[in-house]
C-alpha positions in Angstrom: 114.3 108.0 95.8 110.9 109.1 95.3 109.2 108.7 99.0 111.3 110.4 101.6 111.6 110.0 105.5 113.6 110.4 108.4 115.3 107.1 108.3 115.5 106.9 104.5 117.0 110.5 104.4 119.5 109.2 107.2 120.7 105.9 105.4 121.4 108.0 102.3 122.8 111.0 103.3 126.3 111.0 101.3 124.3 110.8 98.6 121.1 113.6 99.0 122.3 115.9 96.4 119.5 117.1 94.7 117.2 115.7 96.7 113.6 116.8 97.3 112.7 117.0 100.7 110.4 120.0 101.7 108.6 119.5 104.5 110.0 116.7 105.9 110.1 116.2 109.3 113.9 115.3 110.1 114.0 116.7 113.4 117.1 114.8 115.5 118.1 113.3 111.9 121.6 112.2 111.9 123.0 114.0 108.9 126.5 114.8 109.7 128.8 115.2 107.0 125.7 114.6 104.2 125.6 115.9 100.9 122.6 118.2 100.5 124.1 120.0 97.9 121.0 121.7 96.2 118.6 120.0 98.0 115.2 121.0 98.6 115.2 121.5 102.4 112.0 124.2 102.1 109.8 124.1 105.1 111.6 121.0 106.6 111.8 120.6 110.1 115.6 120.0 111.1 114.9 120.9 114.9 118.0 119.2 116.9 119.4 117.8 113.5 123.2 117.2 113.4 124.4 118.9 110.2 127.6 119.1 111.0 130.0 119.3 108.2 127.0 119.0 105.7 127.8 120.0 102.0 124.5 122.3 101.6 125.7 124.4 98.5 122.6 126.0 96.6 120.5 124.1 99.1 116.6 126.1 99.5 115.9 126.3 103.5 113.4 128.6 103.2 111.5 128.7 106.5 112.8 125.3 107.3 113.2 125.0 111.2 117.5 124.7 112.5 116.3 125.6 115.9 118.9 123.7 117.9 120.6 121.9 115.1 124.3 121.5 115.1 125.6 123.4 111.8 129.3 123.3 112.7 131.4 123.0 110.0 128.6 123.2 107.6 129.3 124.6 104.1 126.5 126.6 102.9 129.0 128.5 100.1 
């Protein structure tokens, strides 16, 4: 997918792997047990995001903001 957004990200999120999403703003995004497995996550606000049980192998978060997302059961390695 080549234009990202909150609910785009949301209705796809088994399948984000990959994906190039720096600087979205997904913050309150349902993304519980997505596959962000490399994904681009770079700047991204994921403010009050559920993660939870998100695949995010090799995934860049660089400055991305998790304040008050759930990252239980997240895999990050």
């Amino acid at each position: 997918m080549s234009t990202w957004n909150k609910e785009t990200v949301e209705q796809a999120k088994k399948n984000l792997e990959g994906a190039e999403l720096k600087g979205l703003d997904l913050s309150g995004a349902n993304l519980k047990n997505a596959n962000l497995i490399s994904a681009n996550l770079v700047s991204a606000n994921l403010s009050g995001a559920d993660l939870s049980g998100a695949k995010m192998f090799g995934a860049k978060a660089m400055r991305a903001n998790l304040q008050n997302a759930n990252i239980s059961d997240a895999s990050f390695l």
